[in-house]
C-alpha positions in Angstrom: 4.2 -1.6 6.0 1.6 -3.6 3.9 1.0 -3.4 0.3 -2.7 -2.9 -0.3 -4.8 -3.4 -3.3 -8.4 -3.1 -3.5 -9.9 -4.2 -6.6 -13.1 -4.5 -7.9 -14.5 -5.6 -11.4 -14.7 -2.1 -13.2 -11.3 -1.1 -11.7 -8.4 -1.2 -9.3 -9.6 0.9 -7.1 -6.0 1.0 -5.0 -2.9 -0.1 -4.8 -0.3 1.1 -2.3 1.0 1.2 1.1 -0.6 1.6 4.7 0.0 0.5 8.0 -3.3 -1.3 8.7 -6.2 -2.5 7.3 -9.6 -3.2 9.2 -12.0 -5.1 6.6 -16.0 -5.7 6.9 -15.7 -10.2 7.3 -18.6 -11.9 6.4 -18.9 -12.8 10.4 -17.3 -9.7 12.0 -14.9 -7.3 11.4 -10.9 -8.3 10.6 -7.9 -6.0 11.3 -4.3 -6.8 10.0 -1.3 -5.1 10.8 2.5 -6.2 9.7 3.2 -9.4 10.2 -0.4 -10.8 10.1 0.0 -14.6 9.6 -1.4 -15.8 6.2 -5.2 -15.7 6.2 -8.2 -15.5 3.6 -11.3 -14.2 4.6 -14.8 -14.2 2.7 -16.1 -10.1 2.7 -19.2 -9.1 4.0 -21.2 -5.6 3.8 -19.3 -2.4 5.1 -16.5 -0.1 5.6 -13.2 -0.9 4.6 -10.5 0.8 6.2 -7.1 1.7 5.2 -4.6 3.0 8.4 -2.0 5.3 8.9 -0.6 8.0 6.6 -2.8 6.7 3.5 -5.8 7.0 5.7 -8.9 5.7 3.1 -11.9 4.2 3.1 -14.0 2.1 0.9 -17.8 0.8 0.9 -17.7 -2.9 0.2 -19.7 -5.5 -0.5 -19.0 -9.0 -0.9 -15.7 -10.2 -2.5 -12.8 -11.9 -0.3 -9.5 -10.7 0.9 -6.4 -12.4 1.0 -3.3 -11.2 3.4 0.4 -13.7 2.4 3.4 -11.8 3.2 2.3 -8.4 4.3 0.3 -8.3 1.1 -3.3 -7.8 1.4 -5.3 -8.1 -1.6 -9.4 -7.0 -1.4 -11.3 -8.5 -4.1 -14.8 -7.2 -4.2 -17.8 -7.1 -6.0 -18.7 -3.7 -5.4 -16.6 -0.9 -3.8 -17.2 2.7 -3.2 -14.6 5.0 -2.5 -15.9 7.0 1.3 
């Protein structure tokens, strides 16, 4: 499993488990599952998608993500829960 946090500047929008995570790059879409080698990634505009039985998904725009350890943190500067 990865731990997940989405956070934006008025709140932290979540923070939990899922099994994926399929993010909106700034060049193309990124997906991470367990085990994902360390990466950081500057956000683009789109959907942000969290997998498996926590099944969510967040409008984004701009921000970076950052995946060390099967931690993925979203830092945006606008998100939307969809």
């Amino acid at each position: 499993m990865l731990k997940v946090s989405v956070i934006s500047p008025e709140s932290v929008l979540f923070e939990g488990e899922a099994d994926s995570v399929v993010a909106p790059a700034y060049d193309g879409e990124v997906g991470i599952l367990t085990g994902h080698a360390p990466m950081m990634a500057v956000l683009g505009k789109g959907e942000l998608r969290l997998g498996g039985s926590t099944n969510r998904r967040f409008k984004v725009e701009g921000g970076f993500l950052q995946v060390l350890d099967n931690q993925v943190r979203v830092v945006t500067e606008r998100a939307v829960a969809g």
